[in-house]
C-alpha positions as CSV (number, residue, x, y, z in Angstrom):
1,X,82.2,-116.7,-165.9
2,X,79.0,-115.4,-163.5
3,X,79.9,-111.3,-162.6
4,X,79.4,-110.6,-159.1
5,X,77.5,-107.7,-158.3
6,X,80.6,-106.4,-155.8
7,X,83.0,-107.3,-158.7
8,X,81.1,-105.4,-161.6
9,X,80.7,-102.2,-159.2
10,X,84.8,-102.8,-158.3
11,X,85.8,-102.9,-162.2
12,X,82.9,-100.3,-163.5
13,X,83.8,-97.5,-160.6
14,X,87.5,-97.1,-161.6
15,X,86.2,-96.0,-164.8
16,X,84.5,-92.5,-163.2
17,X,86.9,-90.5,-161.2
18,X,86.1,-88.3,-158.6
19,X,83.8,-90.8,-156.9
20,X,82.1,-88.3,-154.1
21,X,81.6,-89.2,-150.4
22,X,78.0,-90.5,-150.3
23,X,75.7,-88.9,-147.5
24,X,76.4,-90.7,-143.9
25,X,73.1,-92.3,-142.2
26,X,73.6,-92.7,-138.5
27,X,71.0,-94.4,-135.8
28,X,70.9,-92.7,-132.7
29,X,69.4,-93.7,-129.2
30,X,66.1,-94.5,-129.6
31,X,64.3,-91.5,-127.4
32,X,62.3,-93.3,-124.3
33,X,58.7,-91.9,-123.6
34,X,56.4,-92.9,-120.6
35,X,53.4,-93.3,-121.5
36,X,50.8,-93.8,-118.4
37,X,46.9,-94.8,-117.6
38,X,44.2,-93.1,-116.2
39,X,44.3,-94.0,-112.4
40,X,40.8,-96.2,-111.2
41,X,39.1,-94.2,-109.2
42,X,36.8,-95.4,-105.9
43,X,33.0,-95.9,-107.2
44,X,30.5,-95.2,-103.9
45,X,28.7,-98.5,-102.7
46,X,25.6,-97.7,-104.0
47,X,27.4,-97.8,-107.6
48,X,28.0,-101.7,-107.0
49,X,27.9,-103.5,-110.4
50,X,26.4,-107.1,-109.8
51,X,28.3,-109.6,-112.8
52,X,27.7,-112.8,-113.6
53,X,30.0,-114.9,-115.8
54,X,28.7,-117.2,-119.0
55,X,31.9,-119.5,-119.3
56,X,34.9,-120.1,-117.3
57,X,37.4,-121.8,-119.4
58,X,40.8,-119.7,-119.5
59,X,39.1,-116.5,-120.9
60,X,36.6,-117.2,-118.7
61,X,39.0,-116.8,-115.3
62,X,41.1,-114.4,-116.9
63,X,38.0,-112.1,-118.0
64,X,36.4,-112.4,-114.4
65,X,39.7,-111.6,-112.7
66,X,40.2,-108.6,-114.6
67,X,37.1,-107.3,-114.4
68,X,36.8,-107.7,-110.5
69,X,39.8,-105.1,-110.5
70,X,37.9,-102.4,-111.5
71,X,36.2,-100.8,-108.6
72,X,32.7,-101.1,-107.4
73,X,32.3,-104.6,-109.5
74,X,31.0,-107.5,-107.7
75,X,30.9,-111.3,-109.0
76,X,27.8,-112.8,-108.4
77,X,26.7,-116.0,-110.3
78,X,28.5,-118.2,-113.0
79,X,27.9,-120.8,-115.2
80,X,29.8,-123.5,-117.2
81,X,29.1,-126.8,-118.8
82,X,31.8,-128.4,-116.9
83,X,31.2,-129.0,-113.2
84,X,35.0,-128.5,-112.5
85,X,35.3,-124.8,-113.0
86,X,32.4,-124.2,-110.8
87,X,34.2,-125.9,-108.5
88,X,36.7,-123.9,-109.2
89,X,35.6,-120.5,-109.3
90,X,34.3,-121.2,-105.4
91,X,37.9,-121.8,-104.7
92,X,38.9,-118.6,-106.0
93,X,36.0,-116.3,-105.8
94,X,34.2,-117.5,-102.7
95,X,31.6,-119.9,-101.4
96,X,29.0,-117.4,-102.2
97,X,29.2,-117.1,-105.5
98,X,26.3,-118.5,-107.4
99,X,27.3,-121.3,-110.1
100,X,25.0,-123.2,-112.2
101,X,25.3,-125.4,-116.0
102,X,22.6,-123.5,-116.7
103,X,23.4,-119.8,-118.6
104,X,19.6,-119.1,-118.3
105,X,19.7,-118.7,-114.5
106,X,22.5,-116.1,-114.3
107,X,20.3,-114.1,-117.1
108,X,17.5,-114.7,-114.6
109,X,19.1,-113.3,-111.6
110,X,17.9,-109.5,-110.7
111,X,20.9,-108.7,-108.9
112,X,22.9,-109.4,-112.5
113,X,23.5,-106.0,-113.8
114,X,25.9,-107.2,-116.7
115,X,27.6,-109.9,-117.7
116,X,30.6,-111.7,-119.5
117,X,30.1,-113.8,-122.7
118,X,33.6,-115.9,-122.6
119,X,32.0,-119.2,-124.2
120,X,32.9,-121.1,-127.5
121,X,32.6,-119.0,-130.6
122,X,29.4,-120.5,-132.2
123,X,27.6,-120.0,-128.5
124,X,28.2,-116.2,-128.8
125,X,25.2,-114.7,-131.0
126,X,22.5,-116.3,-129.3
127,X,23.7,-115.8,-125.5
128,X,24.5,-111.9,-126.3
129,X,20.9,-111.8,-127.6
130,X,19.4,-113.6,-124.8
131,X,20.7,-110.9,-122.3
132,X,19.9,-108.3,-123.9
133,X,16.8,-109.4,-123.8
134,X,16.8,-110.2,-120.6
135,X,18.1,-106.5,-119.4
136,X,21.8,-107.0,-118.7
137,X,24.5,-105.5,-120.2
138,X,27.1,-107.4,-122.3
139,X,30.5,-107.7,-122.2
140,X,31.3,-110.3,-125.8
141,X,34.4,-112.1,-126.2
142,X,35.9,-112.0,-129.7
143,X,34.6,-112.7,-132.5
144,X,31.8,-110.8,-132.1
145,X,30.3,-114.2,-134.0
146,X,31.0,-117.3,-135.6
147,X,28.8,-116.8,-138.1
148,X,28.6,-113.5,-140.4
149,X,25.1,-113.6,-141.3
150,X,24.6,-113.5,-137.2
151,X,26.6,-110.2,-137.0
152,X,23.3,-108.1,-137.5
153,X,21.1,-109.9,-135.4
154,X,23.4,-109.1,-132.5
155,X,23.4,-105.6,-133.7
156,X,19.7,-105.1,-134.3
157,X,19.3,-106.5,-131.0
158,X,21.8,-104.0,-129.5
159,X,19.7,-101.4,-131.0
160,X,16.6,-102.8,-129.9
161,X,17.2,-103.4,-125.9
162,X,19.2,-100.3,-125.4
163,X,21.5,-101.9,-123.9
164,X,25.7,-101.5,-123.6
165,X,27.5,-103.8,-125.9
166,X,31.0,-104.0,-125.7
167,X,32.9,-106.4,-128.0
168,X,36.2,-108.3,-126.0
169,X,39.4,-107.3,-128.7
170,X,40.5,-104.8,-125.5
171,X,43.9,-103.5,-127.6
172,X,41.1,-100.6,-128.7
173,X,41.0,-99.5,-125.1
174,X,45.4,-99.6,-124.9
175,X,47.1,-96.2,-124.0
176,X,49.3,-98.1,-126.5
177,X,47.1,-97.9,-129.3
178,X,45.6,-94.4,-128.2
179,X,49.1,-93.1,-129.0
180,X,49.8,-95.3,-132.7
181,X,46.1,-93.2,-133.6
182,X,47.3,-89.9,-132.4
183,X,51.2,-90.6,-134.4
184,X,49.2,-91.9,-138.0
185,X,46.4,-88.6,-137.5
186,X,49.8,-86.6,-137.0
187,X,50.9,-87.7,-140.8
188,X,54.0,-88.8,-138.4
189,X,54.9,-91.6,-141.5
190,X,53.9,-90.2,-144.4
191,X,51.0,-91.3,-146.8
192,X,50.2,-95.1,-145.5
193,X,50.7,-97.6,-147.9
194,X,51.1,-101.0,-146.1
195,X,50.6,-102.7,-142.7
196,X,51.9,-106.0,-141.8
197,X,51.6,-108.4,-138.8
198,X,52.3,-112.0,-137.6
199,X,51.3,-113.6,-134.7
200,X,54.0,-116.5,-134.1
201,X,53.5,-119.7,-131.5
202,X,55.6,-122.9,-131.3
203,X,54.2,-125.1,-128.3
204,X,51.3,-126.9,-128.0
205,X,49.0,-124.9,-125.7
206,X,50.0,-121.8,-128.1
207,X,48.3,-124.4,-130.5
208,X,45.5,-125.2,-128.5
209,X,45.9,-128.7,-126.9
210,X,44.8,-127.9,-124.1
211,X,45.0,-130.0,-120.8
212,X,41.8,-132.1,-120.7
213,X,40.8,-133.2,-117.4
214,X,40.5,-136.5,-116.3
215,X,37.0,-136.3,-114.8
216,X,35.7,-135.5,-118.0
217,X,32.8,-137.4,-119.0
218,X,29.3,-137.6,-120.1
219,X,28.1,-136.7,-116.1
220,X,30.6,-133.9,-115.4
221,X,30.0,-132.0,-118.4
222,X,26.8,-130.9,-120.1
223,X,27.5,-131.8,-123.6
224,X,24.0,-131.0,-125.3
225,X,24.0,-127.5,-123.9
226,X,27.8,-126.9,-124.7
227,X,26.7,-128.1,-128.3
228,X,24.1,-125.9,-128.4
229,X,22.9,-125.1,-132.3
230,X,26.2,-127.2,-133.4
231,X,25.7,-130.3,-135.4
232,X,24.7,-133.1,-132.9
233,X,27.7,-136.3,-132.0
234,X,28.3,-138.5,-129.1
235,X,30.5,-136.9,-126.1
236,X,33.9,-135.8,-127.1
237,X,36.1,-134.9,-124.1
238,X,38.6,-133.4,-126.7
239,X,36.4,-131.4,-128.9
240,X,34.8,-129.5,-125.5
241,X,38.5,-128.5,-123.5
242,X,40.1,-128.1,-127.2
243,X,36.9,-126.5,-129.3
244,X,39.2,-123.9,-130.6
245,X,40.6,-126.6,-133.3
246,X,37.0,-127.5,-134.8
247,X,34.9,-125.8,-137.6
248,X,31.2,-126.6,-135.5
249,X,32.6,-124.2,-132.7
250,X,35.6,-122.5,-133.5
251,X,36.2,-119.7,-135.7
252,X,40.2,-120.8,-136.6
253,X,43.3,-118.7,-136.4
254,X,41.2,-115.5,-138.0
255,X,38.4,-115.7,-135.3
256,X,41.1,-116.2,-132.6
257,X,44.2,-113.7,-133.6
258,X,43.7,-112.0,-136.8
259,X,40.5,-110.3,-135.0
260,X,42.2,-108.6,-132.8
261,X,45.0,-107.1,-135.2
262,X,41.7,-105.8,-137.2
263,X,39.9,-104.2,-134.2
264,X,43.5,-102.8,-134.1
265,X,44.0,-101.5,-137.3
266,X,40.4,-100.5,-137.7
267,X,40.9,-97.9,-134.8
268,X,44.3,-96.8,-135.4
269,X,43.2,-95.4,-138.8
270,X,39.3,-95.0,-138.3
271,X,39.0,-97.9,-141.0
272,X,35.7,-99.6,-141.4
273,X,37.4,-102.7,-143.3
274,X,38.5,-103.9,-146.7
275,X,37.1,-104.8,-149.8
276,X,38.7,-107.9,-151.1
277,X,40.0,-110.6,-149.3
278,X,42.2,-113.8,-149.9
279,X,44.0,-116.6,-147.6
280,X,45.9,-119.1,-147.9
281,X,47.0,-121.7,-145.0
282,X,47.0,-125.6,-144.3
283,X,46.9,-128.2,-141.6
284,X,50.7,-128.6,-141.4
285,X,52.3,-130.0,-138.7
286,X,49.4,-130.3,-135.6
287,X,47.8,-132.9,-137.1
288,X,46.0,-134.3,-133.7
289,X,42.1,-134.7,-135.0
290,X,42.0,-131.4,-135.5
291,X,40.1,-129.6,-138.5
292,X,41.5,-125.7,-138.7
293,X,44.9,-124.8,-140.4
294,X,47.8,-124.4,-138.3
295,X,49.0,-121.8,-140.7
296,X,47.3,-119.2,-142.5
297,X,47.9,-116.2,-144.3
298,X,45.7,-113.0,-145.6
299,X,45.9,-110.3,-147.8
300,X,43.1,-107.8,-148.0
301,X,42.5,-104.5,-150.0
302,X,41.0,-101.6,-148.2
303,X,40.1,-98.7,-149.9
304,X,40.8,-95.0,-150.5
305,X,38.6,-93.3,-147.7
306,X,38.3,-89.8,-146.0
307,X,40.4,-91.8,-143.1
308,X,43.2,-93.2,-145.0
309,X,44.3,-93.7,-148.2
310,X,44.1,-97.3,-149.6
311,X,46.6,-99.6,-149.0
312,X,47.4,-104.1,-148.4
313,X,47.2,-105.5,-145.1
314,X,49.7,-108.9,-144.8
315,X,48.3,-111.1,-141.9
316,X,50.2,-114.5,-141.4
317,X,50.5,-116.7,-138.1
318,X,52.1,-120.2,-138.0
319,X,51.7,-122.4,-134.9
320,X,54.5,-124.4,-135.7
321,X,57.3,-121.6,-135.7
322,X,60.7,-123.1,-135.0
323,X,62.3,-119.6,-134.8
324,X,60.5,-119.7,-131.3
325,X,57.4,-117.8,-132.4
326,X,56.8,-113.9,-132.1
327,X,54.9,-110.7,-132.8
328,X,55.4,-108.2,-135.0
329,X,52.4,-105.4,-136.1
330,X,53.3,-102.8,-138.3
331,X,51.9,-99.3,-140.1
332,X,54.5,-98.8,-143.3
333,X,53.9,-95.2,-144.4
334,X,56.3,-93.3,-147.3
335,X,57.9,-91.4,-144.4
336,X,58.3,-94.0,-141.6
337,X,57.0,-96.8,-140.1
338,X,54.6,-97.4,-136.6
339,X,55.6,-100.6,-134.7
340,X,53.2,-101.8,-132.1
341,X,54.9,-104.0,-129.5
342,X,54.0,-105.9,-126.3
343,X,53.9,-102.8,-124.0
344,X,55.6,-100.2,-126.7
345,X,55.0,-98.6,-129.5
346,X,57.9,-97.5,-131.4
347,X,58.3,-94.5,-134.5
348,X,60.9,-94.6,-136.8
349,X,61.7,-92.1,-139.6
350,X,63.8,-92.5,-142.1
351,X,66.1,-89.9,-144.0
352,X,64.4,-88.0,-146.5
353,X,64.4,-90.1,-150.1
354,X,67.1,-88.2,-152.8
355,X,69.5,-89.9,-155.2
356,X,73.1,-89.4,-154.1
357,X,76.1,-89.5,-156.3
358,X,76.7,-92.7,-154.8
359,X,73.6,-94.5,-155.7
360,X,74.1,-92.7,-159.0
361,X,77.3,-94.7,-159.4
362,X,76.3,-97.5,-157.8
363,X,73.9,-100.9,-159.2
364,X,72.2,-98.5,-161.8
365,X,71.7,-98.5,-165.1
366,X,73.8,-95.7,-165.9
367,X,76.7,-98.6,-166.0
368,X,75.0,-99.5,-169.1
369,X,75.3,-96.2,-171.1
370,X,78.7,-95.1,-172.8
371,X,81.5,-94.0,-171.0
372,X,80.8,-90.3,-172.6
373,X,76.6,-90.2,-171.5
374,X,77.9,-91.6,-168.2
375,X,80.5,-88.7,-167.3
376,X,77.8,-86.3,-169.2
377,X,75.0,-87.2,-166.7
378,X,77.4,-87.0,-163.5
379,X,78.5,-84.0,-164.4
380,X,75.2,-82.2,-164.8
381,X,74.4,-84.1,-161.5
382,X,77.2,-82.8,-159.8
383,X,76.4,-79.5,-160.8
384,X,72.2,-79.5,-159.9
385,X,74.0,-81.3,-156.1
386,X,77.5,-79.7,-155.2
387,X,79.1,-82.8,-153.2
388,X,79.5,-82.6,-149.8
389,X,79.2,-85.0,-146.4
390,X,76.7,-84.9,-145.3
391,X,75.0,-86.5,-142.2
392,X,71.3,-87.3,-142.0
393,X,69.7,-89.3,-138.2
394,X,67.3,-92.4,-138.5
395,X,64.5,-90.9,-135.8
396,X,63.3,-93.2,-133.3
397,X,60.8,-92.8,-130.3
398,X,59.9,-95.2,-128.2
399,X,56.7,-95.3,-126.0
400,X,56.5,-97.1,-123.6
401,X,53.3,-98.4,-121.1
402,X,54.5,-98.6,-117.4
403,X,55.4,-102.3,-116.4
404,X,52.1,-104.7,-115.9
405,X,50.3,-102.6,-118.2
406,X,47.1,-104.4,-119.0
407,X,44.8,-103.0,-121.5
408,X,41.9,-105.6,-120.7
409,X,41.7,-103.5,-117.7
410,X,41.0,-100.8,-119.3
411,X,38.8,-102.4,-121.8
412,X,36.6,-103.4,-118.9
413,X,36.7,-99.6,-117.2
414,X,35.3,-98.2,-120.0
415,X,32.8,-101.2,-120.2
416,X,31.2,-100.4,-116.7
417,X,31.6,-97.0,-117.1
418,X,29.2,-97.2,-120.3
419,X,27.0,-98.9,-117.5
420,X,26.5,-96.8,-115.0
421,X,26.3,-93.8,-117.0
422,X,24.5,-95.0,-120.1
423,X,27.2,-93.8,-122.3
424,X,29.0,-95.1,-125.5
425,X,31.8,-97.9,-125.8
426,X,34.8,-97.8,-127.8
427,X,33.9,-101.4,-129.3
428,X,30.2,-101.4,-129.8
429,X,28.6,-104.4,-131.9
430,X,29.1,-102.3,-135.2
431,X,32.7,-102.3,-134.4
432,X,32.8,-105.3,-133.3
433,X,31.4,-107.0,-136.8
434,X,33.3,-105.1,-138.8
435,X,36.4,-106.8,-137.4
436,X,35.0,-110.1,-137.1
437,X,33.6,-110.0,-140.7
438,X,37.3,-110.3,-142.3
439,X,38.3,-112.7,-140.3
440,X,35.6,-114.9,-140.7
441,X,35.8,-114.1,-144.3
442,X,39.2,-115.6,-144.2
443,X,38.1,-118.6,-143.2
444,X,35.7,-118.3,-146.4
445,X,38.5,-117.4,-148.5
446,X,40.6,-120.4,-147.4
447,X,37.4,-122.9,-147.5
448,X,36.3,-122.3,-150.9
449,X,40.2,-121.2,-152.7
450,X,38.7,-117.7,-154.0
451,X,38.6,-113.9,-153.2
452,X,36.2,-112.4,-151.5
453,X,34.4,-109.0,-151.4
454,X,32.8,-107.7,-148.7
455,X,31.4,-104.1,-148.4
456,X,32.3,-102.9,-145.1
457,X,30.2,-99.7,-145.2
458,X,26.9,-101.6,-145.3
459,X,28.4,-105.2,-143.8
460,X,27.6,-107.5,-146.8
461,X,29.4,-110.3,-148.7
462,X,29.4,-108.7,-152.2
């Protein structure tokens, strides 16, 4: 007959008398702490930062609404491929707002100080160069690129113009994420050894079918320029409102969500990326046309630096979730554990590690010596750790952003402060590639079934 663990640790303890009082672990209240933004301040008239906006899909809005919260920010001119959202950014922005198919003409305007890059992925490199060109500043949605051996370009032209390049994974700007830096640089859980995350969805515009509407057509929309440098087919109404699900102008779940949790990581510990990279996924339940997995996982090495020591990062993300989806994003240390949460950030610390009498006794191989060795080894134990109760505290703190908090607002403060005063972002094009590059590589990794190496110091596939 199968032994039970519970029944071989019920028969086995009545051998060794004396069994001492293990050490008592109690949670307390997790200890609440406020955490708070820098207040906007009012920016003089003559400050007045002109914007136009290159693509108004849902990014697009959400990006220009944002933005136009930040004092002394004006909208001027827009332009999409679908006659619709120009329509609709007149209803919302105002009549005087000038809209166009063309990107070329916002670029062209001289009251355009910067603008907003919230287009398809595969459009990104070559608008971002354009305007820098052209003189404007650039605000770039993530991925920095579609396509790694772009990532340079973009940077060399950063370099070349002069001009402010900020890179749209705003969780680098989060009071949120300030703190996570300042609790890891505090050795607050030990030596690092892991970080996890998963990014959860189960509905089908968290898997992006996205409402297509019913004007759509070959003399609403302007289907060459949306394709751009993408292979050329006849007008698809669902590849252009649902582009996110196709390899010619999509970057997958990586470009789209694992970005983000690298820009995240990559600040927290000052990391510049990892060496080795794998991912597995598949096309598993959304199977509506589209080409790019619905689940995918990665698992990259990064390596022993003067930031942090080396450690696995576990990235996973299934559309198809029928726990009802969910975040999690974590920094596992020896010592404790950072949790980064929609608006919170929580710290938990464990007891100190120590073998107690009770683990002693307990599912350990001392069961499997003689009965003489076993009392021999608990009593030299007892006599190196006189029993006693004792009572040891999980430590939690929890800090928290104020309700609201948005940290794309933030992202876009520090943007238009880089241009009016010249200065630096936090999320420049270097950044920027070095957390697209993994993610891309992902996408590589899944592709062709193999590893890949990738030097993040230099920015090459090796």
């Amino acid at each position: 007959m199968a032994t039970s663990r519970r029944d071989f640790l019920r028969r086995t303890g009545a051998s060794l008398a004396g069994l001492a009082l293990g050490p008592a672990v109690l949670t307390r209240p997790a200890h609440i702490v406020r955490l708070h933004p820098e207040p906007l301040r009012p920016v003089p008239p003559s400050d007045t930062i002109g914007l136009g906006m290159i693509g108004m899909g849902i990014m697009g809005f959400g990006n220009a609404r944002t933005a136009l919260q930040v004092p002394g920010v004006r909208l001027v001119a827009v332009a999409d491929c679908y006659d619709g959202r120009l329509v609709r950014t007149k209803e919302v922005f105002g009549a005087d707002v000038f809209t166009t198919r063309d990107y070329r003409e916002v670029l062209a305007r001289p009251d355009v100080d910067a603008v907003v890059i919230s287009t398809p992925d595969h459009l990104h490199a070559q608008i971002a160069i354009e305007a820098m060109e052209a003189g404007k500043d650039v605000y770039l949605e993530k991925p920095m690129v579609q396509r790694v051996e772009d990532g340079l370009r973009v940077i060399e032209a950063e370099r070349r113009t002069g001009r402010v390049l900020i890179v749209g994974s705003q969780r680098v700007s989060s009071i949120l994420y300030a703190k996570a830096r300042e609790l890891y640089r505090s050795g607050a859980i030990g030596q690092l050894n892991m970080v996890e995350a998963y990014m959860n969805r189960n509905s089908a515009t968290g898997a992006w079918q996205y409402t297509i509407p019913p004007d759509a057509s070959p003399q609403t929309v302007d289907w060459e320029r949306f394709l751009g440098p993408a292979p050329h087919r006849p007008f698809d109404p669902v590849r252009f409102f649902r582009w996110r699900n196709y390899w010619d102008y999509g970057t997958g779940i990586p470009g789209d969500l694992f970005v983000h949790l690298f820009s995240g990581i990559h600040f927290v510990l000052d990391a510049l990326g990892p060496t080795r990279i794998y991912a597995s996924g598949g096309l598993r339940f959304w199977k509506d046309g589209r080409e790019v997995p619905d689940v995918m996982a990665g698992l990259y090495e990064y390596p022993d630096t003067a930031a942090h020591p080396s450690f696995t990062l576990s990235l996973k993300v299934n559309f198809a979730n029928g726990g009802g989806g969910g975040e999690a994003f974590r920094f596992i240390g020896d010592e404790g554990m950072i949790e980064i949460g929609w608006g919170q950030v929580r710290l938990s610390k464990l007891p100190p590690r120590r073998l107690t009498e009770q683990e002693l006794l307990g599912w350990n191989s001392l069961r499997t010596f003689p009965e003489a060795m076993q009392r021999q080894i608990l009593e030299a134990f007892r006599a190196e750790n006189p029993p006693q109760r004792e009572v040891s505290e999980t430590q939690e703190v929890v800090y928290q952003a104020p309700p609201g908090y948005d940290d794309r607002l933030d992202h876009f403060r520090n943007f238009f402060e880089a241009v009016r005063t010249r200065g630096r972002v936090v999320e420049d094009g270097t950044f920027g590639f070095r957390a697209a590059a993994p993610a891309l590589l992902t996408n590589t990794s899944y592709l062709e079934n193999r590893a890949i190496g990738w030097d993040p110091e230099n920015m090459r596939q090796t």
